[in-house]
DORO-471441 format. One record per atom (N, C-alpha, C, O): x, y, z; residue in three letters. Coordinates in steps of 0.2 Angstrom, whole numbers, plus 5000, padded with zeros to 4 digits. Layout:
<nodes>
XYZAla ...
</nodes>
This chain:
<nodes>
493049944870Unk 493349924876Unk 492949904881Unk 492349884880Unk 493149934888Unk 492649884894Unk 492049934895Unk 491549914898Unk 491949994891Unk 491350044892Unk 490649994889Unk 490050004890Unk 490949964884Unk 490449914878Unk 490349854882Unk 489749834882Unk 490749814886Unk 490249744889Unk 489949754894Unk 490149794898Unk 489349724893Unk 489149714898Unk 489349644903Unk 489649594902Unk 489049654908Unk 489249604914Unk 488949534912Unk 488349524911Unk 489249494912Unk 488949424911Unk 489049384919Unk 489549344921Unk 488349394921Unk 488549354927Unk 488749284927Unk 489349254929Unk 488249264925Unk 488549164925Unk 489249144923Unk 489549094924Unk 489449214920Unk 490349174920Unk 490649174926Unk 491149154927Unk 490449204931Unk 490749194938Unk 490649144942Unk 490749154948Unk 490449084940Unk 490149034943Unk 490648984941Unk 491048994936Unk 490648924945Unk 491148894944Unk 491248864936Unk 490748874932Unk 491748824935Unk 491648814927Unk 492248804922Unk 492648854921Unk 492248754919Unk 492648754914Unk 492548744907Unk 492048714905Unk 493048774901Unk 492648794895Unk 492848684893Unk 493148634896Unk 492348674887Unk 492348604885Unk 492448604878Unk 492448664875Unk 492548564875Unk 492448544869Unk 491748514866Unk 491748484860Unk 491448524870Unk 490648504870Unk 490348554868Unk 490648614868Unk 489648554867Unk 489348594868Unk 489248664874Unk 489548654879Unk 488948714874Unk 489048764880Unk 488548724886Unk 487948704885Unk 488848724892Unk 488448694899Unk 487948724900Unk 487848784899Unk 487348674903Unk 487048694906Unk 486948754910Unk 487348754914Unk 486448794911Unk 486648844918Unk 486748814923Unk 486548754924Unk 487048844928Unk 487448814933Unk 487048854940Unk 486748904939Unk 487048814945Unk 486648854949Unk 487048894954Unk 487648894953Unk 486848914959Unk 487248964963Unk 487948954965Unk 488148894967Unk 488449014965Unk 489048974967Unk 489348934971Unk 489748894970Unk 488948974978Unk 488948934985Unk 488948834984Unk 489248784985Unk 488448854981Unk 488248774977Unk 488848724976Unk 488948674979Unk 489148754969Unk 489748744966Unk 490148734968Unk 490448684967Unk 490248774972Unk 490848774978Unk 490848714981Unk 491348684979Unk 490448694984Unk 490348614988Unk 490348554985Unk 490348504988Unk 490248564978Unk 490248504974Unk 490948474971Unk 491148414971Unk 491248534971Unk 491848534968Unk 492448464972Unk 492548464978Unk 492648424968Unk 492948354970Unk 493548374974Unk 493748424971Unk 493748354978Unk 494548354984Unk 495048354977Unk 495048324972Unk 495348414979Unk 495848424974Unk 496348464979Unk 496248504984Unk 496848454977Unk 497548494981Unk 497848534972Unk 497848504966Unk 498048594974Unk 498348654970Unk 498948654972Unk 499048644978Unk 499448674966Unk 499948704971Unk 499948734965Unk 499948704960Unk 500048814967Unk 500148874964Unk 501048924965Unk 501448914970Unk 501148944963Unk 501649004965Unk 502149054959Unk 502149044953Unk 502349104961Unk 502549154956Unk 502549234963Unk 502849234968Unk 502049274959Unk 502249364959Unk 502049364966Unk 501549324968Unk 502649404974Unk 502549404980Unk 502149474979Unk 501849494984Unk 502149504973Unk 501449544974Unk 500949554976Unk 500749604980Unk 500649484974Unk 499949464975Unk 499849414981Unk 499349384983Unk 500449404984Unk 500349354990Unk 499849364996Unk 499349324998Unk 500149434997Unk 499549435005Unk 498849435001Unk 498449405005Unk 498549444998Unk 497749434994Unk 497849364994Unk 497449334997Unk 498249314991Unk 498349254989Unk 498149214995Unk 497649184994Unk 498449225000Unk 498249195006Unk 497549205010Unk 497349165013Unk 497349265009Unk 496749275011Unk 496049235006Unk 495549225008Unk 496549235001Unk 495949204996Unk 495849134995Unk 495349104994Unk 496649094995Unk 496649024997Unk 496348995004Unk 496048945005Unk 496349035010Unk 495949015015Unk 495149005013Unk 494848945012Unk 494949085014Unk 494249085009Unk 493749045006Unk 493149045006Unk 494248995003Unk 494248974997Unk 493948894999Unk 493348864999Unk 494648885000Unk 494548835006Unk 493848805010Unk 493648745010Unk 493748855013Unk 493148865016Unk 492648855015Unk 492348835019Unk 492448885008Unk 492048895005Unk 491848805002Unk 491248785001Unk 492448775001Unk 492248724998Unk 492248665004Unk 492348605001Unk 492148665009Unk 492048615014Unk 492748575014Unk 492748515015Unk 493248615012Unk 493948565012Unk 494048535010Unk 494348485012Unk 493648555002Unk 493948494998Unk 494548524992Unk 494848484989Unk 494548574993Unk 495048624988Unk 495448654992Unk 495248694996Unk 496148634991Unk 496448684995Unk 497248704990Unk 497748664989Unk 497248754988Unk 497648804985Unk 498348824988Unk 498448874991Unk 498748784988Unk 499548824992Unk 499848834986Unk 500148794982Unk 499848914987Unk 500048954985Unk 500948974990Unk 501148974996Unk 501248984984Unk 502049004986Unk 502449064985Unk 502949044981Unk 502449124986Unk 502949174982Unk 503449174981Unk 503849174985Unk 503449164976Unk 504249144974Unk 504549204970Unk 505149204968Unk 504049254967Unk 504349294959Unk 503949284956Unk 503749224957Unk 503849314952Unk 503449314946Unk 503949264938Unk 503749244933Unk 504549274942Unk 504949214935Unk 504849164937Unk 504649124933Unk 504949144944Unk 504849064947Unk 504049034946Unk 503948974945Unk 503349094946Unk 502849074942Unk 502749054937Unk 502349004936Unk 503049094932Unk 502949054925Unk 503348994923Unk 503048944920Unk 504149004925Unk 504248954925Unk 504048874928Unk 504248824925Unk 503648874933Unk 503648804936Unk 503048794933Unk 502848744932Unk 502548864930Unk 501748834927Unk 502148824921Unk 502148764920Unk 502548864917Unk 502748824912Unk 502848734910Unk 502648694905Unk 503248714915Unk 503448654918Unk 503048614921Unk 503248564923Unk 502448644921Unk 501948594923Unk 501848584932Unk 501448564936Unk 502448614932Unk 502648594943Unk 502348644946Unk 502548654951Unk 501648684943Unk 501248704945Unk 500548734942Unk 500648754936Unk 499948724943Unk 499548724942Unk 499348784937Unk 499148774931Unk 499448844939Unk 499548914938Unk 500248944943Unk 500548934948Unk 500248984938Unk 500749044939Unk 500549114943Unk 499949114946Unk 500849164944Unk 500549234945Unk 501349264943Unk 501849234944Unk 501249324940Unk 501549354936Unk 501149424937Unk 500649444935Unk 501649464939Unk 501649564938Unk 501649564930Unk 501149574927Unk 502249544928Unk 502349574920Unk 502149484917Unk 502349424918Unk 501849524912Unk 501449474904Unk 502049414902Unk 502649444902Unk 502149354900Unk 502549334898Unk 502949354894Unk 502549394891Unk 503549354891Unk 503749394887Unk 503849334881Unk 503549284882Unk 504149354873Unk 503949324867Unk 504449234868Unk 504349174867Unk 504949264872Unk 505349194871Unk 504949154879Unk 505049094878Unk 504749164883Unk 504349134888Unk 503649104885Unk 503349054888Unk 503349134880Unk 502849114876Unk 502949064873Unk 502649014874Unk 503449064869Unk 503549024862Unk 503848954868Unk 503548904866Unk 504148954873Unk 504348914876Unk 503748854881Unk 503748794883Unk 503348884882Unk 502648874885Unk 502248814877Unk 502048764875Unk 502348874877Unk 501648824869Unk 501948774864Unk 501748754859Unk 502648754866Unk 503348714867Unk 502948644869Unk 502748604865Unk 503048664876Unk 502748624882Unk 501948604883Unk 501648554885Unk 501748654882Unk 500948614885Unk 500348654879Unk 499748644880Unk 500548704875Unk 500248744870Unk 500148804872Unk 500448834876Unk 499448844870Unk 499248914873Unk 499148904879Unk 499048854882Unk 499248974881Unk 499049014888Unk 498949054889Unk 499149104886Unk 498549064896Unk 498049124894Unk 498249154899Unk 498549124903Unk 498149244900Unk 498349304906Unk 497849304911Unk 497449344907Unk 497449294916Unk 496849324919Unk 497349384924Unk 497849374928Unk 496949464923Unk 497149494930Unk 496649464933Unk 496049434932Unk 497049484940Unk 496849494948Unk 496649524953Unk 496249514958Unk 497149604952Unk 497249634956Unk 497449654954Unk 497649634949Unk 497449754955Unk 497749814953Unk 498349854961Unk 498049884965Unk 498849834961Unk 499149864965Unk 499749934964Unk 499649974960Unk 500149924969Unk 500750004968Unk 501349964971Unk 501249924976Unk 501849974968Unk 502449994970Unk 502650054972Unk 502650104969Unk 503050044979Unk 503150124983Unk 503850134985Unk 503950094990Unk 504350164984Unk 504750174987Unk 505050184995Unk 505250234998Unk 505050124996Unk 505250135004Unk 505950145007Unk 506450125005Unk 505850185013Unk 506350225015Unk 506550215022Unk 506150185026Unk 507350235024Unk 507150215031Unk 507750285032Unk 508350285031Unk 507450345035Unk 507950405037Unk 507650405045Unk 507050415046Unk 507950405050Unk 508150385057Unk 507850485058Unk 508050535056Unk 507350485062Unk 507350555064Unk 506750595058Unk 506350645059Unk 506850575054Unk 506550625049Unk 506050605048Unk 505850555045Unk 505450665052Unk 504850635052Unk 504250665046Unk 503650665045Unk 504650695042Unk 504050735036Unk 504150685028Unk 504650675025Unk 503650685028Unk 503650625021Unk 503950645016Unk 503850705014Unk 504550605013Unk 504850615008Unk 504450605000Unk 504050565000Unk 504550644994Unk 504450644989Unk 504850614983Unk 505450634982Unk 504650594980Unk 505150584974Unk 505050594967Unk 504450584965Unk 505350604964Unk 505250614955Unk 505450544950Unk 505850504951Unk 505050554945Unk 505350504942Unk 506050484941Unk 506350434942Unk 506150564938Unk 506750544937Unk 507550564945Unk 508150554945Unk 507250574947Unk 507750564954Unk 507750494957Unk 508350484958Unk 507350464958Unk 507250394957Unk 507650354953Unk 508050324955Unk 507550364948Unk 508250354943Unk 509050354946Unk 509450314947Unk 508950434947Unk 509750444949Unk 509950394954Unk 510450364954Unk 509350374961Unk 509650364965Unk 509850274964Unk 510250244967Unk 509350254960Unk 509450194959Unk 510050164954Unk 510350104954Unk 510050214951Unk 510850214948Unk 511350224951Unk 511850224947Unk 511450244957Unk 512050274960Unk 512250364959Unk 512750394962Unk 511850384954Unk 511950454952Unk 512050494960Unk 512550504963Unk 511450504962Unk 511450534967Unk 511350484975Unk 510850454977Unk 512050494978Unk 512350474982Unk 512050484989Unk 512050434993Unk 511950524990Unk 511750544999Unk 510950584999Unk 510550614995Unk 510750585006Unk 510150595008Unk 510050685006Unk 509650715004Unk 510750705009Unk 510550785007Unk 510950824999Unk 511150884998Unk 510750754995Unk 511050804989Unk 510550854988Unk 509950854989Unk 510950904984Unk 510550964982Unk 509750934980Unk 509250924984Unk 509850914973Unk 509350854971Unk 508850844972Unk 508250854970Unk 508950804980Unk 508450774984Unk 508250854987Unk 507750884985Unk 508450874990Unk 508350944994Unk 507750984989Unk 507151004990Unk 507950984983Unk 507551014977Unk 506751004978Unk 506351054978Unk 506650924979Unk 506150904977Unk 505750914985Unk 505250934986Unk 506150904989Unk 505850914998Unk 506150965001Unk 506650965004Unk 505851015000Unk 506051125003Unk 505551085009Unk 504951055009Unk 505951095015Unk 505751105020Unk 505851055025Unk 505851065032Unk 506050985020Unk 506050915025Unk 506850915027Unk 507250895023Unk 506950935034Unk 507750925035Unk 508050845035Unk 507950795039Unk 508450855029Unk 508850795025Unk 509450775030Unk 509850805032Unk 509350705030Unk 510050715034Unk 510650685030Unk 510550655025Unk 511350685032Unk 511850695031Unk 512350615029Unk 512950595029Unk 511850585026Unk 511850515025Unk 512050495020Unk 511950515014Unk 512350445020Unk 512250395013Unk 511850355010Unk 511850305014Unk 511450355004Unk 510950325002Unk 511150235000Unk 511750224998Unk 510750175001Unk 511050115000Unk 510250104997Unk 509750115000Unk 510450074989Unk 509850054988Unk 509849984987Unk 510449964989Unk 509249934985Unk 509149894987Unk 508749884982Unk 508249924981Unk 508949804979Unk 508649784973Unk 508349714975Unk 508649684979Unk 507749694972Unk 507749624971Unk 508449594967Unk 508749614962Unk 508549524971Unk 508949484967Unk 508749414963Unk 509049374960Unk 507949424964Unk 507749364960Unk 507249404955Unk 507049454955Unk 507249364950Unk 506649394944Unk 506049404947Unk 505749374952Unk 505849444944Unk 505249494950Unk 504749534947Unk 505049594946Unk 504349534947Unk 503649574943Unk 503749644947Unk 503449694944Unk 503949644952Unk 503749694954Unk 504449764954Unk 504449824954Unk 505049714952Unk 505549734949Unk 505449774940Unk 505649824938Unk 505049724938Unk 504849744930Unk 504449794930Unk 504549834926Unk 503849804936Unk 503449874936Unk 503849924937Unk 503849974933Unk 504449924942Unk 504749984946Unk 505250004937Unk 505150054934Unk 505549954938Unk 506049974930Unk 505649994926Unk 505950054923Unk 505049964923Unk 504649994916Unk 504450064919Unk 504850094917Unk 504150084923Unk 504150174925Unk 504650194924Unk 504650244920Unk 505350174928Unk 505850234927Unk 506250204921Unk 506850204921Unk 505850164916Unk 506150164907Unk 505650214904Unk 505750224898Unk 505050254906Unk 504550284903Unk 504750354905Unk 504650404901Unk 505150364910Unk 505550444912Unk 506250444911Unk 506450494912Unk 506550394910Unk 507150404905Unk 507550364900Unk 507750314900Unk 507550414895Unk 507850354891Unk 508450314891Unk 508450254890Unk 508950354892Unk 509650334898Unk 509350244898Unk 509450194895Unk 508950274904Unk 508750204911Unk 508750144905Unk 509150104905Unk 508150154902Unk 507750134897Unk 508250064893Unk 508150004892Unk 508850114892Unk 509350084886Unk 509850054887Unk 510250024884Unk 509750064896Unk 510350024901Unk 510249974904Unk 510449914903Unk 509850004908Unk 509449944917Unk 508949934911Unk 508849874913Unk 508749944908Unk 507949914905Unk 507249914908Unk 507249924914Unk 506749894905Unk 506249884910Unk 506249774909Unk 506249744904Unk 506149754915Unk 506449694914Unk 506149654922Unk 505949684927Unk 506149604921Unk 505949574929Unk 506749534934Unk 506849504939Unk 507049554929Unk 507849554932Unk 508249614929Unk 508749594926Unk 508049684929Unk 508449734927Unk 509249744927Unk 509449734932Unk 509549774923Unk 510149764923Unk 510649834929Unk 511149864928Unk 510249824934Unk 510549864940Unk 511549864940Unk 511949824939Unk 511549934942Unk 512449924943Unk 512549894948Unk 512349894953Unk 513049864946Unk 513249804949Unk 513849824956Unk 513849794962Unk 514149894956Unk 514449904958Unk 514249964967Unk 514449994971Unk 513449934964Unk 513149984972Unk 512449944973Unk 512049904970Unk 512449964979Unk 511749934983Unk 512049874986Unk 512649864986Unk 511349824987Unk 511249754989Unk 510549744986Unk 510149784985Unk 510749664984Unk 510049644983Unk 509949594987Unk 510549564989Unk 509249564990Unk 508949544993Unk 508549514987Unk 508549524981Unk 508149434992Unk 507749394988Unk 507049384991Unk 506849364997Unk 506649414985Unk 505949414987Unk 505649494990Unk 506149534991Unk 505149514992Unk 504849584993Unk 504849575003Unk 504749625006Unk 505149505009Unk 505249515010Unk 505649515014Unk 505649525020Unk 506149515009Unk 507149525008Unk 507349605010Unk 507649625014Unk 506849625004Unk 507049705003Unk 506649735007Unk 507049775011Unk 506149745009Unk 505949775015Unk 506149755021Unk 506249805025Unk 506349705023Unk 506749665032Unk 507449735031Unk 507649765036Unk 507749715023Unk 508449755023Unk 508449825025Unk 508749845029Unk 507949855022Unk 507849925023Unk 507649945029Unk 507749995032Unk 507149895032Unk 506849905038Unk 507549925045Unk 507549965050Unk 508049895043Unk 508649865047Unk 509249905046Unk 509649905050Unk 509249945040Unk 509649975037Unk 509650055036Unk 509250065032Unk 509950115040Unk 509850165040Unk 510150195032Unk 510750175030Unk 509850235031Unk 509950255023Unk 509650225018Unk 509550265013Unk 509450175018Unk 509250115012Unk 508450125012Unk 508050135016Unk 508550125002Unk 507850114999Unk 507950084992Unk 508250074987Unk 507050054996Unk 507249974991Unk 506250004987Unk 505950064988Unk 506049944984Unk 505349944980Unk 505049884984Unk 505349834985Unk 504549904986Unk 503949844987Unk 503549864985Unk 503349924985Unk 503049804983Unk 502149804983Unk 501849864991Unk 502149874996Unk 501449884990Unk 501149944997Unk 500849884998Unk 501249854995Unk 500449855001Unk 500049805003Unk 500549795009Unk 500349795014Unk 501349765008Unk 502149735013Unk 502249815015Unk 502649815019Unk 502149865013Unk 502449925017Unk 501749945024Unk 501749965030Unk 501149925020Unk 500649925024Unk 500849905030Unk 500949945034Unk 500649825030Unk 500749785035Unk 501449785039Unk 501449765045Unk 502049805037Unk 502549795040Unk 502549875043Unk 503049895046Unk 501949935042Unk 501949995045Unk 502950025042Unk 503450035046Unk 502750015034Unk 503650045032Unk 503450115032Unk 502850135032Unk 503950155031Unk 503950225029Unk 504050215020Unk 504550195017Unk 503450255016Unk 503650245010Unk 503450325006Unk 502850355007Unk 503850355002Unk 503750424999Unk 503050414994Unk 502650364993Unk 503150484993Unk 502450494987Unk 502750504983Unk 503350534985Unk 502650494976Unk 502850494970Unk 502550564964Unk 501950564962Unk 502850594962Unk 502650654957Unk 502250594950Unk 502550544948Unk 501850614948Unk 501650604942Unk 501650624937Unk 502150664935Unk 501150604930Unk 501550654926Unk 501150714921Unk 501250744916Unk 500550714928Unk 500350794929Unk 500650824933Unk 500450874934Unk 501150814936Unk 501750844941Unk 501450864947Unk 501550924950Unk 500950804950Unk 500650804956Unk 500950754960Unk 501050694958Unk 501250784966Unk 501650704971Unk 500950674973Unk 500450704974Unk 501050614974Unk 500450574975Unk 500550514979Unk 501050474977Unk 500350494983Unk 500550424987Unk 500050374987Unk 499550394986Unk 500250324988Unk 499950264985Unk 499350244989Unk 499450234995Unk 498850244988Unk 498250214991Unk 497450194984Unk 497350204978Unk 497050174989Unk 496650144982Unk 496350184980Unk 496050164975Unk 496350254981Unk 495950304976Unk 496550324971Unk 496350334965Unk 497150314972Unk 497650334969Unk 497750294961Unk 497750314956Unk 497750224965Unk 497850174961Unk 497350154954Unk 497450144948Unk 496550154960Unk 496150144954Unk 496150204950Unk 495850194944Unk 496450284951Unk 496450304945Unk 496750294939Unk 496650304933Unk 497350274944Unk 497950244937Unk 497650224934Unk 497550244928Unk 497350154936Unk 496850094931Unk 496550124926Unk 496750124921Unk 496050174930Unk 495350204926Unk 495650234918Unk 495350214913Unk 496250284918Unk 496650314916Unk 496850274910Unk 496750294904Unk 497050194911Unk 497450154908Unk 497150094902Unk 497450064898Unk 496350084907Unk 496150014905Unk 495950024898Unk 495849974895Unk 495850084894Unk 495450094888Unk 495950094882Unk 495850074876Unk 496650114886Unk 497350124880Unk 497450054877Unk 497650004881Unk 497350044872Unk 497450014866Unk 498349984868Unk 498750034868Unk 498649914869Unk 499249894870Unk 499649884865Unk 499549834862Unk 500249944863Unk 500549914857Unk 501049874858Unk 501249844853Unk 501449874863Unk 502249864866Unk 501949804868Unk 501349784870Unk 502549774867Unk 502649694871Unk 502949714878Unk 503349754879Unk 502749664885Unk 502449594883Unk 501749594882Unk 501449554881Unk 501449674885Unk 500749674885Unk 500149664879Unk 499549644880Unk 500649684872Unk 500249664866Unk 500049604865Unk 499549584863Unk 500549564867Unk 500649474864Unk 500049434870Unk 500149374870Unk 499549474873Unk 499249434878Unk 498449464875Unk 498349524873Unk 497849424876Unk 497149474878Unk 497249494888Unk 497549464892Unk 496949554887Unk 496849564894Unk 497449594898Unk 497449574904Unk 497949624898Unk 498749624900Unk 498749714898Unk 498649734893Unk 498949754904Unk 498649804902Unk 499149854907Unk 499149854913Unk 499749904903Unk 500049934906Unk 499949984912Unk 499350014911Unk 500150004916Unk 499550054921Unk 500250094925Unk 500150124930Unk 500950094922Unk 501250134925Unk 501550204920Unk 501650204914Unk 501650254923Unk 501550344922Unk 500850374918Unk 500850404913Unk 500350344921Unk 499750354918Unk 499350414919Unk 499350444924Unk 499150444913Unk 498950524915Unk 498450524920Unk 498150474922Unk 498350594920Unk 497850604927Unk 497950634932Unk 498150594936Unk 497850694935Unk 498150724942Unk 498150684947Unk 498650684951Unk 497550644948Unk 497350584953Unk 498050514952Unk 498050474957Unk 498250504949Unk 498350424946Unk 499150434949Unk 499550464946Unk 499150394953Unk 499950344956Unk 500450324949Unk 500250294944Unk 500850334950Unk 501150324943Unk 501550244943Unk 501750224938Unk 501650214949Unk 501950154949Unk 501350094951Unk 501250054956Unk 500950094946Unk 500750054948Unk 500649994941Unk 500850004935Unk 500249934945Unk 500349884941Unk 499849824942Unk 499649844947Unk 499549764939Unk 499149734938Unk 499549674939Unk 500149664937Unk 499249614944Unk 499449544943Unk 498949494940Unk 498349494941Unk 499449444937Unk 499049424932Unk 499249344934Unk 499749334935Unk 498549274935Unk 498749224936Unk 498949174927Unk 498649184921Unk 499449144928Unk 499549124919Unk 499449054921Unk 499749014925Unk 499049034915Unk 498848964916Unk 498648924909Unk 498348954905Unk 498848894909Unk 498848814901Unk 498148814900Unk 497748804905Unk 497848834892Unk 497048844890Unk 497148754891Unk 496748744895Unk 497448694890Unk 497448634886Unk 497648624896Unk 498248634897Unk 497448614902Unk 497948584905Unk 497948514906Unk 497448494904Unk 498548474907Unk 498548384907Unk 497648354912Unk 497348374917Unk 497548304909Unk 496848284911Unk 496948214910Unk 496548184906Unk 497448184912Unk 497748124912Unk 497248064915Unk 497148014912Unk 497048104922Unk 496548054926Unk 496048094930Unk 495948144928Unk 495748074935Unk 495048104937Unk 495448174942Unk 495348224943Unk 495948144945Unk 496148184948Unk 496548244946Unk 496648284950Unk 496748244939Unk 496948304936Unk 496548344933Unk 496748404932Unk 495848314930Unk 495248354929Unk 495048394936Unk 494848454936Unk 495048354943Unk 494648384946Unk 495248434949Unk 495048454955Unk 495748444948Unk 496148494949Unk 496248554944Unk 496448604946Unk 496148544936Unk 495848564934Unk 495348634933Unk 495348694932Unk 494848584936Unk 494048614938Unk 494248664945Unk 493948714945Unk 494548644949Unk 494648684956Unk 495248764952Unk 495148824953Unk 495548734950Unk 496048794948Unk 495448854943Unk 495548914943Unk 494948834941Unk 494548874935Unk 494148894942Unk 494248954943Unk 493848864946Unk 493348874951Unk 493548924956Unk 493248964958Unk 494248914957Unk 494748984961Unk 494749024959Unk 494449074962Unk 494949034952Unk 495049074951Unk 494349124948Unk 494349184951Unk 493949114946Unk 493349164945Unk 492949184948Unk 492549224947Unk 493049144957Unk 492749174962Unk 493249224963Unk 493049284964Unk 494049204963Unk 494449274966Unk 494249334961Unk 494349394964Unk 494049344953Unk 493949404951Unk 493149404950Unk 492849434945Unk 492949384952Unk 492149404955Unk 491949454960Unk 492349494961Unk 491549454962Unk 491449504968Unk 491749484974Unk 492249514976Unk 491349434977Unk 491849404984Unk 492549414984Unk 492849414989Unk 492849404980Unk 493649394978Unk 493949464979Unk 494249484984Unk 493649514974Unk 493949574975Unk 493549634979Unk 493749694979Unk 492949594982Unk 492949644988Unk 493749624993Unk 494149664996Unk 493749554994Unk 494149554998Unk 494749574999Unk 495049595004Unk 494949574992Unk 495549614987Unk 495749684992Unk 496249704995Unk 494849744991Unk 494949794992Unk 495449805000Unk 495949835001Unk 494949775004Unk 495149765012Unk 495849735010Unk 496049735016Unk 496349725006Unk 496949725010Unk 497549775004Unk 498049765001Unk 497049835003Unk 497549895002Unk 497649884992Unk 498049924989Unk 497349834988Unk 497349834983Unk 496549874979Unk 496149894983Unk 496549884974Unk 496149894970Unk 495949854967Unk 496349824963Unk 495049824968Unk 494849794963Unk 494649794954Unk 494449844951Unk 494749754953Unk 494649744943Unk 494049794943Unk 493749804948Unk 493949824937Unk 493249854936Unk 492549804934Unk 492649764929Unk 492249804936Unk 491649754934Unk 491649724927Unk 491749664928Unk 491749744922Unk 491849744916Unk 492449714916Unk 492349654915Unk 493049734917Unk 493549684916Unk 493649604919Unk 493949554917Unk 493249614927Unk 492849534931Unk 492449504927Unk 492349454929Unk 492149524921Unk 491949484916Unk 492149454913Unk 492149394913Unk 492649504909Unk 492849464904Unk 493549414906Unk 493749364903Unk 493849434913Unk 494249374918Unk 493849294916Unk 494049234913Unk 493249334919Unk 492749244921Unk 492649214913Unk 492449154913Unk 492749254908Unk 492449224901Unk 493049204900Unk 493049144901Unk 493749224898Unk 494349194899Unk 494449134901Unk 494749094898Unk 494149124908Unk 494549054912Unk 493949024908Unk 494148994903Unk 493249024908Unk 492948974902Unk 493148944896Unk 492948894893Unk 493648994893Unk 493948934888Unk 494348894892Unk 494648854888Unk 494448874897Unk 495048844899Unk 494648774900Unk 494148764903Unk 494948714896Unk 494748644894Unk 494948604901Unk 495448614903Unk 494448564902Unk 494348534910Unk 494248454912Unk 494248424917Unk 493948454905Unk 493748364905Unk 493648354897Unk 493548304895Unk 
</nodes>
């Protein structure tokens, strides 16, 4: 696994794989960056990875004297794949791995395609109790209940259970679901299908889970659900921590499944990772990909239990009809291995994610090298 490779620098250099012979060495990135021909991208999919997306599409930009410019769109992680499916986007970004009929559907259309992570993040429960200044905790499987309608109000026994001390107040709970397909909905669901089987066999774990139809609201997109909750006294919904960050939300800490409560941040997170990256994938959709790597309820006293991995999905074969679709081509392969590079995921760190581990930034950049460019 990643303890065995070592670092192959030069795959982090711009570049795309050929049907030729293996390229010459390539000289410094910076270099590459500048060389690289006027290409417009358009990207979209997981609002996971957005705010990193933006930081890194500017960046990026920059880096190449404007001649590359990346617009990126959050739209979900289904609207990702879909539209890369469809060609109507360059790449995708996707929480959760394609699944078997999203695959077979792809290689339909344009042939294989490949996973690169990005980014290691958390999904956190966000809360809004008017007054209650002591942070709330949750369990897996309470989480559950409340997401199911089981457990109805702020002061059930239940909840009291898990927070001895935090006066609850006398509320009704209103949860709050995404309503579009959603990677970050697939993270939240695949955890509480890992703590209960119930959940598992009902809501599923799914990027449009089968939530009861008869409670809550759902909202469209991470900042649907966060606006609503922010706005809405009792209501708790799921976002990426990076949108609870910045929107300064109030979000619980989570029990693990060393039965430590634990809140989400990047010590938390990479240990989930550390925890997770060597486990062997047997479950779909993570098997059916290289590189696609589960990381929620991960052992460990340290490790965030909701967390989760973005992954950008892209055509090994992409169309290279004319110079201008080779050199969009080339800029898509050129983004992206700068973003799981050093620069990329230093920058990652600074906004609340956890960077890939060096070894997996490897084998990232040796992936996007298969991808065929001219």
């Amino acid at each position: 696994m990643f303890r065995r490779i070592l670092p192959v620098a030069v795959l982090i250099a711009a570049g795309c794989g050929k049907t030729a012979p293996p390229e010459e060495p390539r000289a410094a990135a910076g270099g590459e960056f500048a060389k690289l021909a006027k290409a417009d991208v358009n990207a979209e999919g997981a609002t996971f990875v957005e705010p990193i997306m933006k930081v890194w599409t500017n960046e990026f930009q920059a880096l190449t004297g404007d001649n590359v410019k990346v617009n990126y769109q959050g739209k979900g992680s289904g609207a990702g794949i879909s539209q890369m499916t469809k060609r109507l986007a360059a790449f995708g970004c996707s929480d959760a791995p394609m699944n078997a009929k999203q695959l077979e559907e792809a290689r339909k259309t344009g042939g294989d395609v490949i996973h690169v992570p990005l980014v290691i993040g958390a999904v956190v429960p966000m809360y809004n109790l008017p007054g209650v200044a002591q942070p709330v905790t949750f369990t897996g499987p309470l989480l559950v209940e409340i997401f199911t309608g089981k457990v109805k109000r702020w002061d059930d026994p239940k909840v009291k259970a898990v927070n001895p001390g935090v006066a609850l107040p006398a509320l009704d709970i209103q949860p709050v679901y995404r309503s579009d397909p959603s990677g970050t909905s697939f993270i939240f669901s695949d955890y509480l299908s890992k703590v209960d089987a119930t959940f598992k066999n009902t809501v599923g774990a799914s990027t449009a889970p089968n939530w009861p139809k008869e409670i809550g609201i759902r909202q469209g997109k991470s900042d649907g659900v966060a606006g609503h909750v922010e706005r809405t006294a009792g209501a708790i919904g799921y976002i990426e921590l990076t949108y609870a960050l910045d929107q300064k939300a109030t979000f619980g800490s989570v029990r693990n499944a060393a039965g430590k409560d634990v809140r989400a941040d990047l010590a938390s997170i990479t240990a989930a990772a550390a925890a997770s990256l060597d486990v062997k994938q047997t479950e779909p959709p993570y098997s059916l990909h290289e590189l696609t790597y589960n990381l929620t309820n991960a052992p460990g006293e340290a490790s965030y239990p909701i967390a989760g991995m973005s992954f950008a999905v892209v055509y090994q074969k992409p169309e290279l009809g004319d110079a201008a679709a080779q050199a969009r081509a080339k800029a898509v392969v050129a983004f992206l291995k700068w973003a799981v590079g050093d620069d990329g995921q230093k920058l990652a760190g600074q906004r609340n994610y956890a960077p890939l581990p060096p070894a997996l930034r490897a084998r990232a950049a040796e992936r996007l090298s298969s991808v065929v460019c001219e």
